[in-house]
Each structure stands twice: as structure tokens, then as C-alpha cells.
C-alpha positions as CSV (number, residue, x, y, z in Angstrom):
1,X,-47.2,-38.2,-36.0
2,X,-47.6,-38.1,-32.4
3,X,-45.4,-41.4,-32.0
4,X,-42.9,-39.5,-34.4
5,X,-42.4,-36.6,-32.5
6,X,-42.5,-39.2,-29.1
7,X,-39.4,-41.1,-30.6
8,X,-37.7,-37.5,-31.3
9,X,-37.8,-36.3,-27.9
10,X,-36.4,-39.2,-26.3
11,X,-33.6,-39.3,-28.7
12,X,-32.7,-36.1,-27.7
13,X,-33.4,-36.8,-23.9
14,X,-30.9,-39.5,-24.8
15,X,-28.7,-37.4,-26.2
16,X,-28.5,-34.5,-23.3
17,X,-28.1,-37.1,-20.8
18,X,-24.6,-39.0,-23.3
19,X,-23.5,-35.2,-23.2
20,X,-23.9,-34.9,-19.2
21,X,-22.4,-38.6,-18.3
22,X,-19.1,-37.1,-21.1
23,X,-18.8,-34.1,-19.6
24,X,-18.7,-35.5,-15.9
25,X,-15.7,-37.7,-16.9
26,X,-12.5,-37.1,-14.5
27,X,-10.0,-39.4,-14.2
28,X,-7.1,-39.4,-11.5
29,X,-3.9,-41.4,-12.6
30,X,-1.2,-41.1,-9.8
31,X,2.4,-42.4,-10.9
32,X,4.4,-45.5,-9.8
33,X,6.4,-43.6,-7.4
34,X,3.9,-41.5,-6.3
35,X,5.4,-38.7,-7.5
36,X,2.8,-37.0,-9.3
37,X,-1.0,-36.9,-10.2
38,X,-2.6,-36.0,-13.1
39,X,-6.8,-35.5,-13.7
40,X,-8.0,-35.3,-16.8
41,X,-11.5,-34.6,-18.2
42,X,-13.1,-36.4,-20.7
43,X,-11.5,-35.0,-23.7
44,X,-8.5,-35.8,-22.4
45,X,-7.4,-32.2,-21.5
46,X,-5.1,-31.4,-18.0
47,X,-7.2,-30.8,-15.6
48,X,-5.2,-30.6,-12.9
49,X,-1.4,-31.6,-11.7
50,X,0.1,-32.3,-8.3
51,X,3.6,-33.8,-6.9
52,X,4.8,-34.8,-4.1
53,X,8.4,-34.1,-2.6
54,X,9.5,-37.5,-4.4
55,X,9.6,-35.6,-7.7
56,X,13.5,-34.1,-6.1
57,X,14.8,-37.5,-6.7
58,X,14.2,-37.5,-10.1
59,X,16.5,-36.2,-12.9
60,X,15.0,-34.2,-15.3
61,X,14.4,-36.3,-17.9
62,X,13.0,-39.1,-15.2
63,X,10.4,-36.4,-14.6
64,X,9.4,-35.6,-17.9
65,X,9.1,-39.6,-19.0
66,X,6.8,-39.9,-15.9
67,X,5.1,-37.0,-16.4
68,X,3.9,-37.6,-19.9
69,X,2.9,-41.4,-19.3
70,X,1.0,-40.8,-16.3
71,X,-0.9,-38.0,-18.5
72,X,-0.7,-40.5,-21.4
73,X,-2.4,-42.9,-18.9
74,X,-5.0,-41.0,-17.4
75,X,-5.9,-39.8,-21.1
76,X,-6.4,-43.3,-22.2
77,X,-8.7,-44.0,-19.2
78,X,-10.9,-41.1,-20.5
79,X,-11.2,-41.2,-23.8
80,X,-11.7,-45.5,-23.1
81,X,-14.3,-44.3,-20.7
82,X,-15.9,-41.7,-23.2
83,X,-16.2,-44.6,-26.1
84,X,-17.5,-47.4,-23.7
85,X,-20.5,-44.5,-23.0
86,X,-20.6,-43.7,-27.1
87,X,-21.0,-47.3,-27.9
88,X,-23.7,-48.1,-25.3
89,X,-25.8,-45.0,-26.7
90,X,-25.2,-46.5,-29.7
91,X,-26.3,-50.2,-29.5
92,X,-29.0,-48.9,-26.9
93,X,-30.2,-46.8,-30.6
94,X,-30.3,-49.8,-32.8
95,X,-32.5,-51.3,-30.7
């Protein structure tokens, strides 16, 4: 029982730390043209959004397309990030 209970609590030591490494993701993507940076965390949500004066030289619909595959960017680093850490818990379980 003792070895039960053992196996249990580092599971869930296991667990809490997965949670901790997910929830420290960041990622910074910055644009081509430097334009603009977007962070992300590691469910993929804005977490924050900066330019740089080289955004006036681009049209409005220049600004959106490079807005939303820099964020399409940075949300693919974090959610790649989040599943390489999900499937190391996981073959680290089967063990």
C-alpha cells in the first residue's frame, strides 16, 4: 500500500510541475519587417502587442496579413512547445 500511495504522489508531483513548465510558456514572434511583436502564452492567447514606426508604411490590409501570421506564428510555437512538454510527460509515464 505504502508503494501505492508512493507512486500516487509522484504522479501528481509530476503533474504540478507539467502544469508549472505550461503555464510559464511565452513566446515572442517579431515580424519580417520588424514591424510588430506579438507574445503569446501557452494557450496561445495575446499576451502582449508592440510596433514600431515601420507599421506607417504599410497599407491596411499589409498590416492585418502581418499581424495575424506573426500571431499565427507565435501561436504555433506555443502550442508546439506545450505538446513537445505533454508528450515527454507522457512517454516519461509509460515507463
Amino acid at each position: 500500500m505504502d508503494e501505492l500511495i508512493a507512486q500516487v504522489q509522484q504522479q501528481i508531483y509530476r503533474l504540478t510541475d507539467l502544469h508549472e513548465e505550461m503555464t510559464g510558456i511565452m513566446v515572442t514572434e517579431t515580424s519580417p519587417d520588424g514591424s510588430m511583436t506579438v507574445e503569446v502564452d501557452g494557450n496561445a492567447a495575446l499576451a502582449g502587442l508592440s510596433f514600431t514606426s515601420a507599421i506607417t508604411r504599410l497599407s491596411p490590409e499589409a498590416f492585418e496579413k502581418t499581424l495575424v501570421e506573426t500571431a499565427q506564428a507565435a501561436a504555433h510555437q506555443a502550442i508546439s512547445r506545450r505538446a513537445e512538454m505533454i508528450n515527454t510527460f507522457n512517454s516519461q509515464s509509460t515507463r
